[in-house]
N, C-alpha and C positions, 0 to 999 in steps of 0.2 A: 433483470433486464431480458428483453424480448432476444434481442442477440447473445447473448449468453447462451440460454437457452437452446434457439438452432443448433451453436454449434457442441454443445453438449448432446443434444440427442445426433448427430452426425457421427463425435465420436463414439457414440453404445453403439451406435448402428455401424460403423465400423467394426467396431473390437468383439460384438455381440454377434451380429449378423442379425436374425430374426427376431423382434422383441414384441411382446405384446403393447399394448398401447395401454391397458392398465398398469402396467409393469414400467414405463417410462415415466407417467405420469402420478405414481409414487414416489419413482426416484427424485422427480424435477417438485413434487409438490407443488402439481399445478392440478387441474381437470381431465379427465379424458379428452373431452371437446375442446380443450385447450390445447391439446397433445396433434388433434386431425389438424387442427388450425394453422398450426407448426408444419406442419408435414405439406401442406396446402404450399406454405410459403416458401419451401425448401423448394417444391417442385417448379413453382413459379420461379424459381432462382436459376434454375438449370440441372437441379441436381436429382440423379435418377430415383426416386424414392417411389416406392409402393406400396399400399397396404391390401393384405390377403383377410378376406373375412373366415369365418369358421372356430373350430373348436381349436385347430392347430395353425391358426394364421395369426399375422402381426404384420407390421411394420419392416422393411427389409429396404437394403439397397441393390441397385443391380448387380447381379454377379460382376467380381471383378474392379469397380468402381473404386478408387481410391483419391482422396487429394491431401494437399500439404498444410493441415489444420494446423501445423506444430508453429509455423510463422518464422519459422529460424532461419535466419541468413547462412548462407557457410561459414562463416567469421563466426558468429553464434553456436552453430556445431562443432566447431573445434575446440572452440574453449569450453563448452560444460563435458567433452567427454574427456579434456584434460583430470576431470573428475576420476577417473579408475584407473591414476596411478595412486600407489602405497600411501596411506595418510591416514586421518582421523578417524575414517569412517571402520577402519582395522581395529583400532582401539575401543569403538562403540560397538563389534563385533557385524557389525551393516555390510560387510564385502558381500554377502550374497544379494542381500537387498537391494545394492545399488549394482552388482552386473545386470538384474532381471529388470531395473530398469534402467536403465542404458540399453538394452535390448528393447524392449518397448520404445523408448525413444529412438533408435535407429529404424524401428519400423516404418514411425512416420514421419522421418523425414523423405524429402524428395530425393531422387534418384542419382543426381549428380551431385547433390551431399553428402552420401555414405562416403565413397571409398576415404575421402580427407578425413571424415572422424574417425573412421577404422585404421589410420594410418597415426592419428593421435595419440593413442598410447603404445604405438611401435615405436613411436620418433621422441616421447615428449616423457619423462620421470620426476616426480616430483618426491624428494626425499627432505620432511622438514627437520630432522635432526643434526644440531649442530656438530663437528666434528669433535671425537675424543669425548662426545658428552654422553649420558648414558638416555636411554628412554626409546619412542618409537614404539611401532607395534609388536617388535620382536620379543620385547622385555617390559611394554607398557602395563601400569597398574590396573586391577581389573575395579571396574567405572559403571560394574553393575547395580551394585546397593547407591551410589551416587547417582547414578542415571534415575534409578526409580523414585528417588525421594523428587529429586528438580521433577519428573514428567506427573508425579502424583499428586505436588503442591503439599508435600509433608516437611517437616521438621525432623532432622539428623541429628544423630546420636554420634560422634566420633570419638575416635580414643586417636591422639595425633600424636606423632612424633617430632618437635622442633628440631632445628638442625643443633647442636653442640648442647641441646638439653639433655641431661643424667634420665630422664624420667620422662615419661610419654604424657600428657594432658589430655582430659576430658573434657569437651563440650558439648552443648548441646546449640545446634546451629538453624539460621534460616535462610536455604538455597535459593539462588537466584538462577543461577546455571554453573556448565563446566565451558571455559575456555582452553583451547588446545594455542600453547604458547611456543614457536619453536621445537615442535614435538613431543614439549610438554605439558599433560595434563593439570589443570587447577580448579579447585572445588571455589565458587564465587560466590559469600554468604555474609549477609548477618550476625553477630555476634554481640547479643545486647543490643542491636538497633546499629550498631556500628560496625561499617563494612570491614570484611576481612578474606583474605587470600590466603588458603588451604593450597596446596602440593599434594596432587592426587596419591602420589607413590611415598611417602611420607606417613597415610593413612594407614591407621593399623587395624580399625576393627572401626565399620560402619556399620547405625541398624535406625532404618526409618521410624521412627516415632507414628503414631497414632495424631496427634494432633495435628490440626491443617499449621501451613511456611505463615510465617508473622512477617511480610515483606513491608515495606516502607510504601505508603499509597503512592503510586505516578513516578515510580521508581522502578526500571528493568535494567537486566544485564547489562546493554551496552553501557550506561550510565555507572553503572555503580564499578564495572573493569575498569572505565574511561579514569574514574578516581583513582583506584589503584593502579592502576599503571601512573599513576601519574606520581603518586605516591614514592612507588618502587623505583622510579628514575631520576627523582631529583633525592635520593637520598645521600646524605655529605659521602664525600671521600675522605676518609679517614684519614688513611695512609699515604700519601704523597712519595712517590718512588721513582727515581731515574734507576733505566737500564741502559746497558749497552749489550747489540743483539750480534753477529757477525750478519753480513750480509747476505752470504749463500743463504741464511735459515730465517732470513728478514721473514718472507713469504710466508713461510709454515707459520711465525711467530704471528704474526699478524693478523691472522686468520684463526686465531685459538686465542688470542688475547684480546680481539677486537675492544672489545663489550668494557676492558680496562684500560683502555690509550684515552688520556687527558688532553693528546695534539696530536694532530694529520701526521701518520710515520710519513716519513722520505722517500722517494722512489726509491724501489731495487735492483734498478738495472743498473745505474753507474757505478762504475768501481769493481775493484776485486771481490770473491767471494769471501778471501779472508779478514778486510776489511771490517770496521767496525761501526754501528748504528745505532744513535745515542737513542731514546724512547722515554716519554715522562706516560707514569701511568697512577693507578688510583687502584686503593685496594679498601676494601669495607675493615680489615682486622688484618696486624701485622701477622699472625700465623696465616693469613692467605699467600703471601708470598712464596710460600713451599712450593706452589705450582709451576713457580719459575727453573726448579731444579729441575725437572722435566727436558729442557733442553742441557744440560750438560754445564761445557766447559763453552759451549755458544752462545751461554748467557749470562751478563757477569752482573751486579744491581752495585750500583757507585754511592747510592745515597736514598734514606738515610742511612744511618749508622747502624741502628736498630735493626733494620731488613737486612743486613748484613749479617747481624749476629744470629738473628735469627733462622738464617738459611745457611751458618754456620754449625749452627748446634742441630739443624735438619740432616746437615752431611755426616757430623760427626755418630749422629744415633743408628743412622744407614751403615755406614762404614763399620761401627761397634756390631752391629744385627751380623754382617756379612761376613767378620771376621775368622778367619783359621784357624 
């Protein structure tokens, strides 16, 4: 398109300054005469544009001359430089990629939009990991033999570790992309035609394959995540388990167990701190209940029987470990 075009050669002639008119008209894959055309209709617009003939002349704007190609609202600028706080882009190793450009884009924006984006990641942090969980970019999996196979269109070789398997598995997989889930990274792939959810940090030896990804025709990431997630949440609860939490540590409790409350806890402001707050919750396998000793003597599990005994014989191995 005709407007396209202007304001792409506006931008080179911005960010360029002097360009020859053979040189733009490469880039646009368009004519030279196609290129004066342009530059005709730019000038007919109001914009100071001029071309120098000669060995060392081109296309140029006037000195000085800037406008606001970017089209961004303030409201717009605030939220995409929310972008360069700590997140994904750490874990795909991009932190310098994306200051250089966020600097590019602060250039052109207009003048009374800078200082509010530049005030954006003074005022604004975005930290996606959940509390007490492990992951983030401080200790994230490295997502570089994953990155190359998704951006290559190859086929992955993994050696994976399942959670409570004795022995690591091989496969050989078809990449769709990586999703970053609450801090955490996941490999989104094929497996036999059959989609399946890899755990980046889990992965113990990745090696791209030579042969092109076998993806499903009319079939992309968001489609095939949208399955698994869908998958991963409606999975039964097993384990059916009331707690009782004291009050003062309702908060903390709730906040680290979210993900496993079967019903809306109670507010935590009424009542005393020592008081007590009954909680129904869901666990995938009764040895996940360990994580409730975590809280102490502030958390006591009423039922079933079984989660009892079993966070009985969790105390009793602790205790035997720690003894004198």
């Amino acid at each position: 398109m005709k407007a396209d075009r202007l304001l792409s050669i506006l931008l080179l002639l911005q960010t360029r300054g002097r360009v020859p008119a053979t040189e733009l008209a490469e880039r646009l894959e368009v004519s030279v005469r196609t290129i004066y055309r342009d530059v005709e209709a730019l000038s007919a617009a109001g914009v100071p544009v001029y071309t120098e003939r000669g060995r060392h002349g081109g296309i140029a704007l006037l000195p000085g001359y800037r406008t606001d190609v970017s089209g961004l609202t303030a409201d717009e600028a605030r939220a995409l430089f929310v972008l360069s706080a700590q997140g994904a882009h750490s874990d795909l190793g991009l932190d310098g990629a994306l200051g250089s450009a966020l600097r590019k884009v602060m250039a052109a924006l207009p003048a009374p939009h800078r200082p509010a984006a530049e005030r954006i990641s003074e005022r604004i942090l975005v930290d996606p990991v959940r509390w007490l969980q492990p992951g983030g970019s401080a200790s994230g999996p490295d997502l570089g033999e994953l990155q190359h196979a998704v951006f290559t269109d190859r086929r992955l070789r993994l050696r994976y570790r399942h959670s409570g398997a004795p022995t690591p598995a091989e496969y050989t997989v078809d990449p769709y992309g990586l999703v970053s889930k609450a801090g955490v990274w996941y490999l989104v792939a094929d497996l036999n035609g059959e989609p399946r959810l890899f755990r980046a940090e889990r992965v113990l030896a990745a090696e791209t394959a030579e042969e092109s990804v076998r993806r499903r025709p009319g079939v992309g990431l968001g489609a095939v995540w949208a399955v698994l997630r869908d998958q991963v949440e409606r999975l039964p609860k097993e384990v059916q388990v009331r707690v009782r939490v004291r009050r003062g540590r309702l908060d903390m409790f709730v906040r680290i167990h979210s993900t496993r409350l079967t019903a809306p806890p109670p507010e935590s402001g009424a009542g005393a701190a020592d008081d007590w707050v009954e909680l129904a919750m869901g666990f995938q396998a009764l040895p996940a209940v360990r994580a409730l000793l975590a809280f102490g003597a502030d958390a006591e599990v009423l039922s079933p029987p079984a989660a009892r005994r079993e966070l009985a014989r969790a105390a009793a191995e602790a205790a035997r470990l720690y003894r004198d």
